[in-house]
N, C-alpha and C positions, 0 to 999 in steps of 0.2 A: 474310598469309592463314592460316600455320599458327599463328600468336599467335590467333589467332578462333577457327579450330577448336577450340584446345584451351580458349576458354571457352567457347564454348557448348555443347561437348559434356559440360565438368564437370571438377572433380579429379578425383572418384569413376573418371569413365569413363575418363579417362587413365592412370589406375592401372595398371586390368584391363588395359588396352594393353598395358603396360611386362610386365606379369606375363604376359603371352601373346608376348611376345615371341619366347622360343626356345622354344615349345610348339610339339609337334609338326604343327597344325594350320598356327600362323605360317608353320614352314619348308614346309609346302607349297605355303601361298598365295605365299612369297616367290620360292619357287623357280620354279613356274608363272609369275608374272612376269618374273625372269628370263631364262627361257626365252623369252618373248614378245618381250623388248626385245631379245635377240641376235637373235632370228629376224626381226623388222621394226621394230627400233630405234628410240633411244630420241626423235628426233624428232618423229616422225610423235603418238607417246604425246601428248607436252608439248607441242606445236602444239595437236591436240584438247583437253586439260586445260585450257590457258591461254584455249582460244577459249568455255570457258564463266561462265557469270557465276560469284560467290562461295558464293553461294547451293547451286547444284547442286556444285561443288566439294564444299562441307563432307558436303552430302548423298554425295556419291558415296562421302567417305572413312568417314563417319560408317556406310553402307553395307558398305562394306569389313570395316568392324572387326566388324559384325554376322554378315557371309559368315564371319571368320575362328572367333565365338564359336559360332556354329550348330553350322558343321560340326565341330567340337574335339567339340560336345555331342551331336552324331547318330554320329559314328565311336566313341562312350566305350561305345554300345550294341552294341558288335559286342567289347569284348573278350573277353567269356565262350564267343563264338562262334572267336575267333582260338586260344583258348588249348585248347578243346575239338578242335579239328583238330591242333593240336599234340599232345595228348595223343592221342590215335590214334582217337575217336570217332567212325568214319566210316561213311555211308550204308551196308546191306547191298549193293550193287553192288560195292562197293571190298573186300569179303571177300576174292578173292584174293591181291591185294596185301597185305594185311593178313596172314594170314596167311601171308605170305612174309616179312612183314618180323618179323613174332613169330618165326617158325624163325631168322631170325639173329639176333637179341635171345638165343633161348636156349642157338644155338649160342656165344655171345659168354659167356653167364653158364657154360658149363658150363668152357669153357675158362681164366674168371678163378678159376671155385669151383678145379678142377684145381690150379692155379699157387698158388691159395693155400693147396690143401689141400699141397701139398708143399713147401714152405716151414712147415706150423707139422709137418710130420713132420720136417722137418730140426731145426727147432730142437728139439725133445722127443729125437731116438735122436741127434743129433751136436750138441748144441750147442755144443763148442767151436768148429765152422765153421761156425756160423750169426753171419754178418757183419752191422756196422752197415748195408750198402745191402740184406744181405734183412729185416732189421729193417723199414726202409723200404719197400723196397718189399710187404712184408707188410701192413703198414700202410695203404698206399698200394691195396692190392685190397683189403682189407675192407673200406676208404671207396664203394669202385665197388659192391661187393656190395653194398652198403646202399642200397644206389638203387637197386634194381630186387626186385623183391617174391619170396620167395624159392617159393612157391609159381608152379610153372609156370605153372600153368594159369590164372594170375592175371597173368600178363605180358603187357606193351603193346606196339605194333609201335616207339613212339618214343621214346626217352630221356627227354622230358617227362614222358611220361604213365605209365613205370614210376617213378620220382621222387615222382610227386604218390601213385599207386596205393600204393608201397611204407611212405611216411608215412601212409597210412590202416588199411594193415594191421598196424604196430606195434603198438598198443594192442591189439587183437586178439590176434595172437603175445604180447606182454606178463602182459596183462591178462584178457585173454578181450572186453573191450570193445570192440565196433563201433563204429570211429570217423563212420562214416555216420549208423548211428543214434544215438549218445551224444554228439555232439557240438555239436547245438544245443540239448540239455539243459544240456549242461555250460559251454557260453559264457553262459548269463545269469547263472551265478554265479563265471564268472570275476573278481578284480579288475581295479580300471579300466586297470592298469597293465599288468596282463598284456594286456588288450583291447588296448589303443593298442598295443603290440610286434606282435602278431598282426598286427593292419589296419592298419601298414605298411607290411609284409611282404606282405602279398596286396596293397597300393595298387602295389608297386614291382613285383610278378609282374603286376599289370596292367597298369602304366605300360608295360610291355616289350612285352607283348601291342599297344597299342594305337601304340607307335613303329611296331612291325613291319608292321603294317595300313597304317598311312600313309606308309612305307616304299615298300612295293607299290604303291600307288596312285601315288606320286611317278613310276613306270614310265609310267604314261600322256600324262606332258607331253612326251617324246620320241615316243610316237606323233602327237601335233599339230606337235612340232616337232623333224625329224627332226635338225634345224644344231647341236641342243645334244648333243651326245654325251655330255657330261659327267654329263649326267641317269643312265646307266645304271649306272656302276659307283659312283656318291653310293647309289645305289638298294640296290643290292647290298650296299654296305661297311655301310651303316646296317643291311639287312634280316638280315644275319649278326651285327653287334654287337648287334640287338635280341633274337634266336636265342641267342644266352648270356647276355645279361641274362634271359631269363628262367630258365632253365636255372637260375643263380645264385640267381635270387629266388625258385624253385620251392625249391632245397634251404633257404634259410631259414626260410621258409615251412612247410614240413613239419620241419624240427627243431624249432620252436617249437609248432609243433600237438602234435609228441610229446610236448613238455613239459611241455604244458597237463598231459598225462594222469599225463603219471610224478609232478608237484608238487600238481594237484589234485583227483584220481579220487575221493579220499576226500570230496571235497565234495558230490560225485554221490551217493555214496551218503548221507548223512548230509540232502542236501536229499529225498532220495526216501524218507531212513527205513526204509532197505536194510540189514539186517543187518553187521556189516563183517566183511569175510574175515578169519582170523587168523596164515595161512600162507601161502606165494607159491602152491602148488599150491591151496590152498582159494582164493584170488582167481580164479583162472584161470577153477574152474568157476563162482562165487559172480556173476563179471564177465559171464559168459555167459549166466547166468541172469538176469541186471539188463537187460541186451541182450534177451533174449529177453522180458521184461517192459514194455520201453517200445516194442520193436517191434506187440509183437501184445496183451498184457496177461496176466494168470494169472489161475485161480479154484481155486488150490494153497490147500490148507487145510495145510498143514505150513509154508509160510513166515508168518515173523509178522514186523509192523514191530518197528522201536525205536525206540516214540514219548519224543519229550521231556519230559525231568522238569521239574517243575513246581518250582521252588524261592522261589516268591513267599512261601510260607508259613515 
């Protein structure tokens, strides 16, 4: 019977099978069945299975693998939404909380700025007792620092969303450039290679996104079936390892975006015919004015392009 299935369903189809196997979708539908056959075993299943013709068989699995491609492809629509709660995007009602959880985000930054500012006071007036572990752990805070945006007022109630917030506002700090607004400028003349490094990096901060959502959901086959205990803490161990795979994939992600800007800025301006700064402090404000130009536009009669020479002749 499964020699059948698997031709009239195709090689093609049996592929996608094998390829969906340990997707997130699969282990739901699989686990949900499990759950089924501990709670009213596996009898009763294969008594009903076996009591149909071939026919409806293949149709029921051939069904299956459909349930399992759907819903992989209707839950892929909710990662932007998983990663935005994450990031601390929440309804005006949740304002409280929110700003509860920003007051310890800053009480947390003011405390690491603290330790790190006395540690680089140690090493500058006594650095003969400035040891390899504060070395270290010097090092070790201004990594944490770096995640979290260093403008207050710019900080998020959740470690995700000061991460992703704080890689946006690099370029800014850097540069003068808004990574908000300069940033789908500057990805169409990214190279291809830089492109693919990038949208990895965001596919694997999604992929995490979308474990954690199904994750969650996997919670619901112990409310149907209360015999499987084992559902809750699979639920939980997954829904925390998916909670630092993004974490992980968020800090990639936003180094690579910096990147973009510290290795290709110059390209932004050179496709817009934007003057090019000459000096770190002339970019600053030169960056800010390019920002302020593709946001809104100019009718500045003092900036002039630098159109391309013509060397055909």
């Amino acid at each position: 019977m499964y020699s059948t299935f698997l031709t009239a369903v195709g090689n093609k189809l049996a592929e996608r099978w094998v390829a969906n196997l340990f997707a997130p979708a699969f282990v739901f539908w699989a686990g949900g069945l499990a759950a089924y056959l501990q709670d009213k075993g596996w009898d009763s299943l294969k008594t009903t299975f076996d009591g149909l013709d071939e026919t409806l068989q293949i149709g029921l699995l051939f069904g299956g693998l459909l349930v399992v491609l759907a819903s992989g492809f209707v839950l892929q629509r909710f990662d932007l939404m998983v990663l935005r709660f994450f990031e601390g995007y929440w309804p005006t009602w949740t304002t409280p909380l929110r700003d509860r959880l920003v007051a310890r985000q800053r009480q947390w930054f003011d405390r690491t700025e603290d330790r790190w500012n006395a540690l680089v006071e140690k090493q500058l007036e006594h650095p003969s007792q400035f040891t390899a572990q504060d070395l270290d752990a010097q090092i070790n805070l201004d990594m944490q620092l770096r995640q979290v945006p260093s403008q207050r007022s710019r900080q998020m109630p959740l470690t995700l969303g000061n991460i992703l917030r704080a890689a946006e506002m690099r370029p800014g700090d850097k540069y003068g450039l808004d990574a908000v607004v300069c940033w789908p400028r500057l990805w169409m003349i990214l190279p291809e290679g830089v492109k693919a490094e990038i949208q990895q990096a965001r596919s694997d901060l999604n992929a995490a996104a979308r474990v954690w959502l199904w994750s969650l959901l996997f919670c619901t086959w112990f409310l149907l079936f209360p015999s499987s205990w084992w559902i809750l803490p699979l639920s939980f161990g997954a829904m925390w390892f998916a909670h630092h795979w993004m974490l992980m994939a968020a800090r990639t992600y936003g180094d690579l975006l910096e990147a973009a800007f510290d290795l290709h800025r110059f390209k932004l301006y050179a496709s817009l015919h934007w003057p090019l700064p000459q000096t770190p402090e002339e970019e600053h404000h030169s960056g800010a004015l390019l920002t302020q130009y593709l946001w809104r536009g100019s009718r500045s009669a003092s900036l002039q392009f630098v159109l391309p020479t013509d060397n055909s002749g």
